[in-house]
C-alpha positions as CSV (number, residue, x, y, z in Angstrom):
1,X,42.4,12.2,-16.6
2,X,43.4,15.3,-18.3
3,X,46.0,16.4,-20.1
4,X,48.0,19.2,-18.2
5,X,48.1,22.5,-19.7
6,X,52.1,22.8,-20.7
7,X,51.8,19.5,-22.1
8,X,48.9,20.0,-24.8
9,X,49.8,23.5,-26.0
10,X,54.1,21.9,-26.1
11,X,55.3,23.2,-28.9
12,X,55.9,21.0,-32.0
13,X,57.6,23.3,-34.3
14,X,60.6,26.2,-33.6
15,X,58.2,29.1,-35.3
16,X,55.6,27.7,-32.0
17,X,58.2,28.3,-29.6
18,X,57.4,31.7,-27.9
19,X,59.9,34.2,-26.7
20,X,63.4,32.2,-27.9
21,X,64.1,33.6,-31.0
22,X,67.7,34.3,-30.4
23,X,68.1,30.6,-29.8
24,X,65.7,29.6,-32.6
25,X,66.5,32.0,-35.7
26,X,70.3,30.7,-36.0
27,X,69.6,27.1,-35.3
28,X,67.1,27.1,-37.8
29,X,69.3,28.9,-40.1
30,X,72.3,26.2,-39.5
31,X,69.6,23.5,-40.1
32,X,68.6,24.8,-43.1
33,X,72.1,25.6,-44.6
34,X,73.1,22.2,-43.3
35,X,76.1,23.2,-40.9
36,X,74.6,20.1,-38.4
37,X,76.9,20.6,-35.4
38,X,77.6,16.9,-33.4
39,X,77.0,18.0,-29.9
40,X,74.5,20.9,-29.0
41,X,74.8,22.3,-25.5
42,X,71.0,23.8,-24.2
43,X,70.7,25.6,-21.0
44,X,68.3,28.0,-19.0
45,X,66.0,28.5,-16.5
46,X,63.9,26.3,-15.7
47,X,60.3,25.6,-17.9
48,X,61.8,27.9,-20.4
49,X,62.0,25.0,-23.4
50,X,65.0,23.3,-23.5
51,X,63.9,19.6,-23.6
52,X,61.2,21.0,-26.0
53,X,63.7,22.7,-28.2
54,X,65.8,19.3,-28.1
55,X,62.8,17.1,-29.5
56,X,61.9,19.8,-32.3
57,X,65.6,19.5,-33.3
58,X,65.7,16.1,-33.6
59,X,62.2,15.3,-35.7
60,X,64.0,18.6,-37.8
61,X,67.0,16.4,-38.4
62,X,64.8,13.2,-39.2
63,X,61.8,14.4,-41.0
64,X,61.7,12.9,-44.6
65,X,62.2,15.5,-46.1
66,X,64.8,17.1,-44.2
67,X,66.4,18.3,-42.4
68,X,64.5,21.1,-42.5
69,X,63.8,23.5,-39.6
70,X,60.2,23.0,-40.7
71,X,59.1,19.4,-40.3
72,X,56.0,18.0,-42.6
73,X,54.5,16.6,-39.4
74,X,52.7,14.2,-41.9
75,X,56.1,11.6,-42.0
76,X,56.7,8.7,-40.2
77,X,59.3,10.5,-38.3
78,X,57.6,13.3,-37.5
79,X,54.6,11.2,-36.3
80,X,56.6,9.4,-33.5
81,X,58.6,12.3,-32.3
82,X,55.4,15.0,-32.0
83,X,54.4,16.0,-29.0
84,X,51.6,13.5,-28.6
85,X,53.8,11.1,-29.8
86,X,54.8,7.4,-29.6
87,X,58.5,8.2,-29.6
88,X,61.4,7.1,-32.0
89,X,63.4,4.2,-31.1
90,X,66.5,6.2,-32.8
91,X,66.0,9.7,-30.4
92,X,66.8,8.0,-27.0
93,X,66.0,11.1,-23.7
94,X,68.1,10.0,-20.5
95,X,67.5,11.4,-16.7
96,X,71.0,12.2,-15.5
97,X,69.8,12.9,-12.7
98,X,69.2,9.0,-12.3
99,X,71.4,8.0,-14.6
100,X,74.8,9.9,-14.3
101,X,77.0,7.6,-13.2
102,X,80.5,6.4,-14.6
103,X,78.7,3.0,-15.6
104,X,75.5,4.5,-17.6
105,X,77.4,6.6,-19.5
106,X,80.0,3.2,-20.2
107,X,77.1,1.9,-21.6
108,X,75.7,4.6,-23.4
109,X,78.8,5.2,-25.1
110,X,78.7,1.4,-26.2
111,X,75.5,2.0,-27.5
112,X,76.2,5.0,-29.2
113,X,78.0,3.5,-32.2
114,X,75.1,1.1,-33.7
115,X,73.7,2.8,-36.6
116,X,70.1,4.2,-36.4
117,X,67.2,1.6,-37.4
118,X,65.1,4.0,-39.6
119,X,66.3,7.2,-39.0
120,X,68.9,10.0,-40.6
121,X,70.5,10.6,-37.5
122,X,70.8,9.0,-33.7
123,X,70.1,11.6,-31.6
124,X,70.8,11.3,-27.8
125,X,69.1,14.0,-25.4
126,X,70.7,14.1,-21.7
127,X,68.5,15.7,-19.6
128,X,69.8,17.6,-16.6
129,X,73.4,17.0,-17.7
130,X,75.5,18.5,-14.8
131,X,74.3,16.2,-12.8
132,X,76.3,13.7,-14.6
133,X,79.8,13.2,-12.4
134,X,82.7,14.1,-13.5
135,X,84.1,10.2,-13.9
136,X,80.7,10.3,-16.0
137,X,81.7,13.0,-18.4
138,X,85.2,11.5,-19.0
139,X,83.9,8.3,-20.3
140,X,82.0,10.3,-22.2
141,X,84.3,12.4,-23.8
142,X,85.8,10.5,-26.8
143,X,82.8,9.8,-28.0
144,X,81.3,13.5,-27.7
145,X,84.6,14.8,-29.2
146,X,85.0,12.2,-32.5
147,X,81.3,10.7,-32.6
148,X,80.0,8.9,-35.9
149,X,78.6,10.4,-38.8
150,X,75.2,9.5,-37.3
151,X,75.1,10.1,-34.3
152,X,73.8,13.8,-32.4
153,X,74.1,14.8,-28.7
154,X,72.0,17.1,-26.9
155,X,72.9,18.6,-23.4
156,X,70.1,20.3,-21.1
157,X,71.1,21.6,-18.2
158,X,69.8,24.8,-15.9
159,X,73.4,25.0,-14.1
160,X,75.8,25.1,-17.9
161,X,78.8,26.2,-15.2
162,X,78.6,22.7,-13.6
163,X,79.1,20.6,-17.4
164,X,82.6,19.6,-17.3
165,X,84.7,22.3,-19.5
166,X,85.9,19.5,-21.9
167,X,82.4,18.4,-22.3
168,X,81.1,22.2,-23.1
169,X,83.9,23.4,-25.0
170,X,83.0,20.5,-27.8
171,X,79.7,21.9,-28.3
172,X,77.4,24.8,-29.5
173,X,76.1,26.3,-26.8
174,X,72.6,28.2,-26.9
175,X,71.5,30.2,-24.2
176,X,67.8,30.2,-22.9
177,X,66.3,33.3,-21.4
178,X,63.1,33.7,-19.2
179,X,59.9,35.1,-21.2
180,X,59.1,38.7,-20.6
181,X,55.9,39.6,-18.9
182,X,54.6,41.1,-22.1
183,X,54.7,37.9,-24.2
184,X,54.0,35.4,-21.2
185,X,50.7,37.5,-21.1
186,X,49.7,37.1,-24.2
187,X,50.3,33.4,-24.4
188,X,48.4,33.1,-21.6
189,X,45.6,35.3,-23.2
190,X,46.1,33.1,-26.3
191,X,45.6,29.8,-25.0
192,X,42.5,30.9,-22.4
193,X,40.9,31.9,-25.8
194,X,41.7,28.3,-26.9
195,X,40.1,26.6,-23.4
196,X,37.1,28.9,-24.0
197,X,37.5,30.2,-20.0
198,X,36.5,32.9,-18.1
199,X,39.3,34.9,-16.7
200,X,39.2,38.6,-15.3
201,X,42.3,40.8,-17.2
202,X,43.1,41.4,-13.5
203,X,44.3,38.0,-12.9
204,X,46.8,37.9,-15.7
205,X,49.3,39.8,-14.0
206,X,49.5,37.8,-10.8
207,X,49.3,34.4,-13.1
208,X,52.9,36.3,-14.7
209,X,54.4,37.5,-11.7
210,X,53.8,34.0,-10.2
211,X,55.4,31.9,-12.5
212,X,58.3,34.0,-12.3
213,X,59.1,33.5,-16.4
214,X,58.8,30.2,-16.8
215,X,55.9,29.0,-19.3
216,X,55.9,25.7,-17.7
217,X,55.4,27.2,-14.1
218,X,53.0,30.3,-15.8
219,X,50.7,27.0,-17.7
220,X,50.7,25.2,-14.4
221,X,49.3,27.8,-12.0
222,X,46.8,28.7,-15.0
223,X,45.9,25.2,-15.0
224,X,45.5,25.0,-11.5
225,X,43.4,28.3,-11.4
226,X,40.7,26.7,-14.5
227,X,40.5,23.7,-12.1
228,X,39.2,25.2,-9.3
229,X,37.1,27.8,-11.0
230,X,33.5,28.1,-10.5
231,X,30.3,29.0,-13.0
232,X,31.8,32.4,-13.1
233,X,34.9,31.5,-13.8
234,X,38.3,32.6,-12.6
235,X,37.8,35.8,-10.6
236,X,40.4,38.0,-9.1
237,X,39.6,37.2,-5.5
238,X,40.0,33.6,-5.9
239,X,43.1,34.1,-7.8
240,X,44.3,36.0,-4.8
241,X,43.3,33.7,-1.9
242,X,45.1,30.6,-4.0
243,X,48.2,31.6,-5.0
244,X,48.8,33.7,-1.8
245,X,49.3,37.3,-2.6
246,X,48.7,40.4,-1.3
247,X,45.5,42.2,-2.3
248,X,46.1,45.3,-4.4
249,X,43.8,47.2,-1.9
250,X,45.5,46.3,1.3
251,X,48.8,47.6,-0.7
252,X,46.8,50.7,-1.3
253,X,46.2,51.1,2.4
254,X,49.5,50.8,2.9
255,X,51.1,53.2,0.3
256,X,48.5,56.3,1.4
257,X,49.0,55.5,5.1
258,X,53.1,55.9,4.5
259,X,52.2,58.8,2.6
260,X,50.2,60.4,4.5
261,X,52.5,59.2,7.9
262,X,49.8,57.8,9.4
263,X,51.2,54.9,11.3
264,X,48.4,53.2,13.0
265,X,47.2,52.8,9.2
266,X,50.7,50.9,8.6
267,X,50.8,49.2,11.7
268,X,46.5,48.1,11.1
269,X,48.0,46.8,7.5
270,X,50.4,44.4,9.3
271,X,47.9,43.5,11.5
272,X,45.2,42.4,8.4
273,X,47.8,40.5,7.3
274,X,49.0,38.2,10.1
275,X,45.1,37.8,11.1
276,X,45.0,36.5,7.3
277,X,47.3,34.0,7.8
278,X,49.7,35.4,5.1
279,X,53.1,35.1,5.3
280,X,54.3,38.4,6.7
281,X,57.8,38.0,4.0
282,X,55.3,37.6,0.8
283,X,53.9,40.7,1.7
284,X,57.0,42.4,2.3
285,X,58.1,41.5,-1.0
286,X,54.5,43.1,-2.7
287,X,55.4,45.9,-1.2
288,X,58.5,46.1,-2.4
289,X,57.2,45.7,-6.1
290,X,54.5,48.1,-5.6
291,X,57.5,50.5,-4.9
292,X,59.4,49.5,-7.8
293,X,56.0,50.5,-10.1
294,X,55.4,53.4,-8.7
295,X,59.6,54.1,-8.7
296,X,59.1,53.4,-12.9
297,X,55.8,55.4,-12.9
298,X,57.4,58.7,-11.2
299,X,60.3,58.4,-13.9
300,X,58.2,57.5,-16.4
301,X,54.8,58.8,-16.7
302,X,53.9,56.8,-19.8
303,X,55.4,53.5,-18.5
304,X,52.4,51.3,-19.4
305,X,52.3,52.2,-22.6
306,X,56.1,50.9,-22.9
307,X,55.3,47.3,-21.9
308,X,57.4,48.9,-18.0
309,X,54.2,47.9,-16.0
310,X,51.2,45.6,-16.3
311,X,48.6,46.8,-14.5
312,X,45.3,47.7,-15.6
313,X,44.5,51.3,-16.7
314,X,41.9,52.2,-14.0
315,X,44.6,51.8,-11.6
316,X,47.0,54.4,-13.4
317,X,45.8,57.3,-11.8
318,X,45.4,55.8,-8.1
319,X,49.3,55.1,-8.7
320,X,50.5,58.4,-10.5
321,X,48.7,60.2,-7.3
322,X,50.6,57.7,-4.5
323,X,54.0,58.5,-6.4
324,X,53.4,61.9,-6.6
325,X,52.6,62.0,-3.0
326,X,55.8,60.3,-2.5
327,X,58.1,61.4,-4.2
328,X,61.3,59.8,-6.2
329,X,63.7,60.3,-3.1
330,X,61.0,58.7,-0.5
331,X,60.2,55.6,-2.8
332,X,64.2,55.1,-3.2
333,X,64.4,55.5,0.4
334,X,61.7,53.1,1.4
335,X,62.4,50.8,-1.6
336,X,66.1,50.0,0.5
337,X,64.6,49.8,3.9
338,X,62.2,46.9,3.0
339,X,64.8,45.3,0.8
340,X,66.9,45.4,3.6
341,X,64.2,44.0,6.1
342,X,63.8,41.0,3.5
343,X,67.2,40.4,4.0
344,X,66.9,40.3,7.5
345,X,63.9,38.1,7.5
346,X,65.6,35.2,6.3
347,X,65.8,32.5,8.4
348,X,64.2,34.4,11.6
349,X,61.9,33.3,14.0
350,X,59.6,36.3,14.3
351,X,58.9,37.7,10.8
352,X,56.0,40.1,11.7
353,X,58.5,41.6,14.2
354,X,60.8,42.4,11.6
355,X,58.1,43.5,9.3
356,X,56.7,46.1,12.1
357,X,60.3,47.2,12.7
358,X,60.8,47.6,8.3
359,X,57.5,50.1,8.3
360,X,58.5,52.0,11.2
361,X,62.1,52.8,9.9
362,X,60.0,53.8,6.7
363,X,57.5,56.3,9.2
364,X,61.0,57.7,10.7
365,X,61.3,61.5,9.7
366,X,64.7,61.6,8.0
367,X,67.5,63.9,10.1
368,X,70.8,62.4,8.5
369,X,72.8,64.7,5.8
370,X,73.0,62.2,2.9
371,X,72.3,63.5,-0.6
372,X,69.6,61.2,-0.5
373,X,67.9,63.7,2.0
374,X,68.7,66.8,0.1
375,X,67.0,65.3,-2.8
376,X,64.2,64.2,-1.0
377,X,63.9,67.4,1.3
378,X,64.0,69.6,-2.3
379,X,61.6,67.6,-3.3
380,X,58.8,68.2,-0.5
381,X,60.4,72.3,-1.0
382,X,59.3,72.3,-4.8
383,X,55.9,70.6,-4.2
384,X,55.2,73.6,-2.0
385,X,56.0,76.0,-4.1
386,X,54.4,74.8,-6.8
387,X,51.0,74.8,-4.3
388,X,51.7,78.3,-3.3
389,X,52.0,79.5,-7.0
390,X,48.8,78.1,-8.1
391,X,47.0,79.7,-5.4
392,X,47.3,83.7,-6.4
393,X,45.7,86.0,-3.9
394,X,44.3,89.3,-4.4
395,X,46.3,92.2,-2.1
396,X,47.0,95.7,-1.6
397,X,50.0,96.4,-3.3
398,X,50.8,98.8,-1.2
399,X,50.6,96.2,1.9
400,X,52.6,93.8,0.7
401,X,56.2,92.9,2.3
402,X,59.1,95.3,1.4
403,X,61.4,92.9,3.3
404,X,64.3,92.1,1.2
405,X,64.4,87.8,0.9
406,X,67.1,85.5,-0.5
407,X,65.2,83.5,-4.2
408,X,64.5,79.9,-2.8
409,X,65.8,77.3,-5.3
410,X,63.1,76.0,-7.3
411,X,64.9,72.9,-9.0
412,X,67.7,70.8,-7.6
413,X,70.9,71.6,-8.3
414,X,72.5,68.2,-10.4
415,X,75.9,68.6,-9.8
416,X,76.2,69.2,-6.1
417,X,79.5,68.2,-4.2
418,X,79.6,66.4,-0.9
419,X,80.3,69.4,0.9
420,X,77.9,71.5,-0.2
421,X,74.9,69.0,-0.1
422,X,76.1,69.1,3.3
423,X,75.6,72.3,3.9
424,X,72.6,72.8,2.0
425,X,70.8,70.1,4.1
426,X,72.2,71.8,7.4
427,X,70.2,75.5,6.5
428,X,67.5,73.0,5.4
429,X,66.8,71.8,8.8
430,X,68.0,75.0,10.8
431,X,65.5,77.1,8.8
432,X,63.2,75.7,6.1
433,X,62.9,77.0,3.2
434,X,59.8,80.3,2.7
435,X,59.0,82.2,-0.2
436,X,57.4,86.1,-0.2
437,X,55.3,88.2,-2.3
438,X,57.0,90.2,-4.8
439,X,56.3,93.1,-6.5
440,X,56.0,91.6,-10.2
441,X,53.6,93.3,-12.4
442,X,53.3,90.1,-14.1
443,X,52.9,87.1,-11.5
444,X,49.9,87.9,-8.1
445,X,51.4,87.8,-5.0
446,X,51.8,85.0,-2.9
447,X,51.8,84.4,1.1
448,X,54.6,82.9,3.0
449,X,54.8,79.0,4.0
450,X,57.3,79.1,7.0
451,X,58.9,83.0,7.3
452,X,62.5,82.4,8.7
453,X,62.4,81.5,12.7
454,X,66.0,83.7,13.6
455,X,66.0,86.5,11.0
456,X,65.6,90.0,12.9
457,X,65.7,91.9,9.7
458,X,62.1,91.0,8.9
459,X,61.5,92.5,12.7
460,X,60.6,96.2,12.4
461,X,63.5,98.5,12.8
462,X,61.2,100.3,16.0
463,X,60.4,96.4,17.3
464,X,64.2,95.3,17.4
465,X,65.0,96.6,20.9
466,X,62.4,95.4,22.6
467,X,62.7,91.9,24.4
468,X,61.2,88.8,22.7
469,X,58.4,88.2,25.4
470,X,57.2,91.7,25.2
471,X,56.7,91.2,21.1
472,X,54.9,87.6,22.5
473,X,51.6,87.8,20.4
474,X,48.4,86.7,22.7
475,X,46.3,83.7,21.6
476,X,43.2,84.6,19.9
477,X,39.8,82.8,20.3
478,X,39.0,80.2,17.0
479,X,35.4,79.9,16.3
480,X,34.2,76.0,16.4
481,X,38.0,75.2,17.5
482,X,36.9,72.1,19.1
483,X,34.5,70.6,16.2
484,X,37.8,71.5,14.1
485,X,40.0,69.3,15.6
486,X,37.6,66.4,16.0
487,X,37.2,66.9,12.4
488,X,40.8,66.8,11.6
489,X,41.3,63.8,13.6
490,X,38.6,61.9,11.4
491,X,41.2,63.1,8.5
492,X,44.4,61.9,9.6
493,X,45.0,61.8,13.9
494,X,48.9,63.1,12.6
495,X,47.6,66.2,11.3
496,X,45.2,66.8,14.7
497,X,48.2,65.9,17.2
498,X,50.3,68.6,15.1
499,X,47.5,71.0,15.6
500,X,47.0,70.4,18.7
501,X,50.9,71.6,19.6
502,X,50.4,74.5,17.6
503,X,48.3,77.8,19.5
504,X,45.9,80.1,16.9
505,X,47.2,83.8,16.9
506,X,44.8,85.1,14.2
507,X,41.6,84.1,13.1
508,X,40.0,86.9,11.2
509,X,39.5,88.1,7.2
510,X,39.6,84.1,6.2
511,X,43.2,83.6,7.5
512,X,44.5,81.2,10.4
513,X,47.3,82.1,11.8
514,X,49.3,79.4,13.8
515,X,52.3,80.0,15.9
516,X,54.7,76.9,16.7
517,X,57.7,76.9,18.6
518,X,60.1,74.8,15.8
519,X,60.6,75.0,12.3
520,X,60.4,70.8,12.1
521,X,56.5,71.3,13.6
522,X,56.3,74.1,11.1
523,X,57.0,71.6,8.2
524,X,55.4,69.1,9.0
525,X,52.1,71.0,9.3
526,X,53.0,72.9,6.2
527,X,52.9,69.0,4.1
528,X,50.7,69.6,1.6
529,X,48.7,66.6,3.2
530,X,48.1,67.9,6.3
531,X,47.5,71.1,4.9
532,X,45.0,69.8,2.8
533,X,43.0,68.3,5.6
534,X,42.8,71.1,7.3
535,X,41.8,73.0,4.5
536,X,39.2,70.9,3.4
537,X,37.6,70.6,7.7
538,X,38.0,74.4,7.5
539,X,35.9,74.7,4.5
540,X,33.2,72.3,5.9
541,X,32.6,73.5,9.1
542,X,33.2,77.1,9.0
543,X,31.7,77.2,5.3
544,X,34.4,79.6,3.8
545,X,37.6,78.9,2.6
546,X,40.5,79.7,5.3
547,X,44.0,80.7,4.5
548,X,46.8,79.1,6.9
549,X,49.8,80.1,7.8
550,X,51.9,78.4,10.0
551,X,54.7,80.8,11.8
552,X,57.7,79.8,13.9
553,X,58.3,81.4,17.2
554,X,60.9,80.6,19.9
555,X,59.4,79.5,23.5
556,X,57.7,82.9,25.0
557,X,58.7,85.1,22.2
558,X,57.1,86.4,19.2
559,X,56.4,85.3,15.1
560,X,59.0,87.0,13.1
């Protein structure tokens, strides 16, 4: 039979225990400067090295030629208490979990006072102690408060709250932590390298994020993975069918398709993942850290560099392009909706119902007036701008616009109040947002996104008294119109049902002009997804690159 990973690589030293060195730097320091405390108090997490620490401690305390907080190893002592070991007669590990009643502890306390047969020190490790009861603990307490010279405790617990306050208050207590990603990683890398295996990089991260911290858990799935693995070794598919986890390419699909508000995409994600067979709250939950990554990688554009994400490099720029797509405000925004839809899922009967229901609140267009909206609205504004700058034209000065404009905001404002985010979000959605070419000597001209639906004073002063349907500007005759939305529909069916609603008013000197009858219509085809697509069907089918602009009109009346 063989030896289980977390057992052979244990460690037998405190310098081999990995990522606890603000529990193992001062109690080797007290060891060494020989302030032996009677009763040590170890708790954590789960797998994190407790019991581990406990056995170092005591062949530390016992080695020949201690105590030392580095043990010969080559000592009778240290023999029996390794690892591999026999065991000590004098270091004596009890279950409490089996054995925490009032009557074992009776007799352990009875015990506790014969002297140890060949060691320094008698060294008792309780294992699990708050399960011991409290009638337990009070038989134990006169002993743990005035023990003999000889004699050591050791408590272990994952739950220190639960260890009777008399109990803890009597001894040193040391606080275990989870190991970072970072360092679990490279133990893991470490001791692969030991088992000469073959292990893709990729399947690192999901050994990690599986074992949640814990080395013992993290060496157990890696065990389990080397097991099962074939002539080529452990691969990243069979990683990802074993432990259950969402494939980094179905996430994908799911990312672009919310980016690109595509929501038979979304809804065909769901779909894969039922017909999998995978549970429809683990994928929730992948989704949720996939947000959190790309959250950290928006904010932080170096983020694997800093240890912030561990994924591999060839995936950086598939990420840094779905956050940009996104946006801060969007990812925060769809980050709480599916936190809140794995809240709901708990305990329900119907998960992939509440899962379908999570994504469609995240393919909702946002219409409330939170700052959260203003932030993300500014957002999708500066994105455009920022495509409109980098696209300088060449015009007639003397036919450019002379029509006076309000300066769009080209950052957002940090400091605004409630009242004025308010209002700010209201002209937002009466109006959005345009910019117009300028006369600057220095900076080309640039062509408006959405001109203003309601503003007469960009009407000509001999147009104003005419009625609106007499202005009404005839549709015009698109070469190829048909192929063109066939083609768009390949792209992204959002972008041809929006183009569908919209009617052509100029199609001539490689510009498109499109007339809608709202300004939400108007944004949405002026997303710099959908406008993309259509740019990029234009330039394929028509063979020259075509300038759109999308205009807002009221019902029967005329582009202003």
């Amino acid at each position: 039979m063989t030896l289980a990973l977390y057992r052979r690589y244990r460690p037998a030293t405190f310098a081999e225990l990995v990522g606890q060195e603000h529990v193992t730097a001062p109690l080797a320091k007290a060891i060494d400067g020989g302030r032996i405390n009677h009763a040590y108090l170890f708790s954590g997490p789960r797998g994190c090295g407790k019991t581990s620490s406990a056995r170092i401690l005591a062949r530390s305390l016992n080695c020949e030629e201690g105590p030392t907080s580095t043990p010969c190893g080559v000592c009778t002592s240290c023999v029996s208490l390794a690892p591999d070991g026999p065991g000590s007669i004098d270091v004596i590990e009890i279950d409490a979990a089996s054995h925490g009643g009032v009557d074992d502890a009776r007799d352990l306390r009875e015990r506790a006072f014969y002297a140890p047969v060949s060691s320094r020190y008698k060294v008792y490790i309780v294992d699990e102690a708050h399960m011991v009861t409290t009638q337990g603990f009070n038989a134990l307490l006169k002993v743990v408060e005035e023990p003999p010279d000889f004699l050591v405790f050791v408590f272990a617990t994952t739950e220190p709250d639960k260890v009777l306050p008399t109990i803890r208050s009597r001894t040193h207590h040391y606080p275990f932590r989870l190991m970072a990603p970072a360092i679990m990683r490279r133990l893991l890398e470490v001791i692969s390298e030991v088992e000469t295996a073959r292990i893709e990089p990729s399947v690192f991260p999901l050994v990690v994020r599986a074992g949640g911290g814990s080395a013992r858990d993290s060496l157990s799935i890696l065990d389990q993975l080397l097991a099962g693995a074939g002539p080529e070794g452990v691969t990243y598919k069979s990683a990802v069918s074993l432990l259950g986890v969402t494939d980094d390419a179905l996430l994908d699909e799911t990312i672009d398709a919310l980016a690109a508000h595509d929501a038979p995409g979304v809804f065909r994600a769901v779909d894969q993942v039922v017909e999998a067979g995978h549970d429809p709250r683990r994928f929730a939950t992948d989704l949720l850290d996939r947000l959190r990554d790309l959250i950290v990688l928006d904010a932080v554009p170096d983020a694997s560099g800093n240890d912030l994400l561990d994924c591999p490099p060839d995936r950086l720029d598939l990420m840094n392009q779905q956050a940009a797509a996104l946006g801060s405000a969007t990812l925060s925004r769809m980050a709480d909706t599916v936190h809140e839809g794995l809240t709901e899922m708990r305990g329900t009967t119907a998960p992939r119902l509440l899962l379908e229901l999570v994504c469609a609140r995240m393919l909702l267009p946002v219409d409330n007036y939170s700052a959260d909206t203003v932030v993300g609205r500014l957002e999708r504004l500066e994105r455009r701008l920022q495509m409109a700058d980098s696209r300088p034209e060449h015009v007639d000065p003397h036919k450019r616009s002379r029509t006076p404009v309000a300066p769009s905001p080209t950052t957002a404002p940090s400091h605004l109040s409630s009242t004025e985010a308010t209002r700010l979000i209201a002209l937002t959605a009466a109006t959005p947002l345009t910019t117009t070419e300028k006369a600057e000597p220095d900076r080309p001209p640039t062509r408006p996104l959405v001109p203003l639906a309601n503003d007469r004073r960009a009407v000509p002063p001999e147009e104003r008294h005419k009625p609106l349907f007499e202005r009404a500007t005839p549709p015009v005759e698109v070469p190829r119109w048909p192929e063109l939305l066939s083609a768009v529909r390949q792209g992204s069916r959002t972008a041809e049902a929006l183009l569908r609603q919209a009617r052509a008013t100029q199609a001539s000197n490689g510009v498109l002009k499109l007339t809608v009858t709202s300004a939400a219509l108007a944004l949405r085809l002026n997303d710099e997804i959908h406008k993309g697509i259509l740019h990029h069907v234009a330039r394929q089918i028509l063979g020259d690159p075509l300038e759109i602009q999308v205009i807002v009109a009221p019902v029967g009346g005329a582009p202003y």
